[in-house]
C-alpha positions as CSV (number, residue, x, y, z in Angstrom):
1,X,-80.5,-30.4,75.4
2,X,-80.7,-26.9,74.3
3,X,-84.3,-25.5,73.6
4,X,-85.2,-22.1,71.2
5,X,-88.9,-21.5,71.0
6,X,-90.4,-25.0,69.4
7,X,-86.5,-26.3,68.3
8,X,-84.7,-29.0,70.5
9,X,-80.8,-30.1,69.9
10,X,-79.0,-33.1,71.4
11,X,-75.9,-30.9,72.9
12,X,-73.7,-34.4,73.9
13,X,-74.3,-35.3,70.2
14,X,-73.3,-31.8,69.0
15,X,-70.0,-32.0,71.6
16,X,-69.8,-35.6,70.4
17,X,-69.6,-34.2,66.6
18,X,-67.3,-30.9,67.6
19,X,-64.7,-32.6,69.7
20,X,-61.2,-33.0,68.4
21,X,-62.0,-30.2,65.8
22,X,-60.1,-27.3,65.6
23,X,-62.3,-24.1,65.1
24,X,-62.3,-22.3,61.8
25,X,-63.8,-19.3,62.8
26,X,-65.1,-17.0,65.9
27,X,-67.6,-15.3,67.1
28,X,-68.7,-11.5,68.2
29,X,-70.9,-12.1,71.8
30,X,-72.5,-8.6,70.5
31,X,-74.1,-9.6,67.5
32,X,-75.9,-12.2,69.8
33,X,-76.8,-9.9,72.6
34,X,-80.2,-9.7,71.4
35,X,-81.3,-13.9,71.8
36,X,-79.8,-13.3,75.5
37,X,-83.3,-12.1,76.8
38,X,-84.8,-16.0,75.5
39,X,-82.1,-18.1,77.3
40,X,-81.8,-18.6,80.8
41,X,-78.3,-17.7,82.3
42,X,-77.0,-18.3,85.6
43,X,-74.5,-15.9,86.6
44,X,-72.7,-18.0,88.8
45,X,-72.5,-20.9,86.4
46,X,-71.2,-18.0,83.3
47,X,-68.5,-16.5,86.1
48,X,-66.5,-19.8,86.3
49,X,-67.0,-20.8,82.2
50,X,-64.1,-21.2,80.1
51,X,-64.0,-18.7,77.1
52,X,-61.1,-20.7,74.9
53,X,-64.1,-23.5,75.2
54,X,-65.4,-22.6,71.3
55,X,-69.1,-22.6,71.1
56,X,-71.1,-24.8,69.0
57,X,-72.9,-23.6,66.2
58,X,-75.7,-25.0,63.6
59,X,-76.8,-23.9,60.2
60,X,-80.2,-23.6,61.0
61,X,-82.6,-24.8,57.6
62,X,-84.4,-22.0,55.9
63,X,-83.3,-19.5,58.4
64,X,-80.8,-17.9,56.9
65,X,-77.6,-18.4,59.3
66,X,-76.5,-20.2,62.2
67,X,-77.7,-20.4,65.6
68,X,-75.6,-21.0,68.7
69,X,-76.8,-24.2,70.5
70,X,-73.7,-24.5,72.7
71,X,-72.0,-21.3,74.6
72,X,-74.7,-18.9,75.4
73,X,-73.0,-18.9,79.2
74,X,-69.8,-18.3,77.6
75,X,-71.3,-15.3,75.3
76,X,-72.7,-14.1,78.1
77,X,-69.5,-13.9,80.3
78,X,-67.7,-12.9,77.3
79,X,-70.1,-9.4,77.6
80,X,-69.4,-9.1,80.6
81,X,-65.6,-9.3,80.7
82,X,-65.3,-7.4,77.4
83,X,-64.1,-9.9,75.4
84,X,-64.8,-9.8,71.8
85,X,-64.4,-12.9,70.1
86,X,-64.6,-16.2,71.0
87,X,-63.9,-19.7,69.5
88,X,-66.6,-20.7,67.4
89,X,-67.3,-24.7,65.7
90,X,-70.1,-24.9,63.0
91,X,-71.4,-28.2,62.5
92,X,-72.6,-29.3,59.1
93,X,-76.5,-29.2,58.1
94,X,-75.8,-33.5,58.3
95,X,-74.6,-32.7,61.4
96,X,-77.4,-30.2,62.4
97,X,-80.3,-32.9,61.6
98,X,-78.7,-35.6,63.4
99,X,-78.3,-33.3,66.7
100,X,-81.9,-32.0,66.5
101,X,-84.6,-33.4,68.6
102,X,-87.4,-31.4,67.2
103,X,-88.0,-28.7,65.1
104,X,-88.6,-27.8,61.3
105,X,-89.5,-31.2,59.5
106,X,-88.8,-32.8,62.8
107,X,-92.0,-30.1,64.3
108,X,-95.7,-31.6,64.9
109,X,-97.6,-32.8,62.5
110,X,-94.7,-33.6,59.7
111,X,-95.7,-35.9,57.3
C-alpha cells in the first residue's frame, strides 16, 4: 500500500496492472524532490533499488497531474547517484480507481 496524506493505493494491483507494459515515458527525480520530505525512505533499502525498474504513476482526479505511487525509493536513489530520468508507467484513471483504497469519492463520508 502506498499512503499520501488521506489517499491509499493497492501497489500489487498497480504492479498487477503495469507488468508486461513497456513504458511510454520518463520521469525527472527533481521535479519530485519536493514530496520527498512526506514519504518515508530507507537508505539502505534505496541503495540496492533498481533504477531500470519504471515507476508507477496515477492520474490523480481533480488534481491536475499524476502522482507517483510506486518508485519513490528509486527517485530517491536516482538524486542521489545523479541520474536524471527514469522509466516511468502511467496507469489509466480506470486503472487509478480500481488501485485506490481511499481517497477523493472513496474519502469519509461519500455518499
Amino acid at each position: 500500500m502506498f499512503h499520501l496524506l488521506a489517499w491509499r493505493w493497492n501497489i500489487t494491483a498497480a504492479k498487477g496492472f503495469a507488468a508486461g507494459r513497456t513504458p511510454k515515458g520518463t520521469l525527472a527525480p527533481a521535479e519530485w524532490t519536493g514530496l520527498l520530505s512526506l514519504i518515508t525512505i530507507d537508505p539502505d533499502h534505496a541503495a540496492n533499488v533498481d533504477l531500470s525498474e519504471p515507476v508507477i504513476a496515477v492520474p490523480v482526479p481533480d488534481a491536475g497531474g499524476p502522482l507517483v505511487i510506486d518508485g519513490w525509493h528509486r527517485i530517491y536513489k536516482a538524486l542521489t547517484t545523479g541520474t536524471d530520468r527514469l522509466p516511468a508507467i502511467l496507469l489509466t484513471p480506470e486503472e487509478e480507481r480500481i488501485c485506490r483504497i481511499h481517497g477523493g469519492e472513496k474519502g469519509y463520508g461519500w455518499r
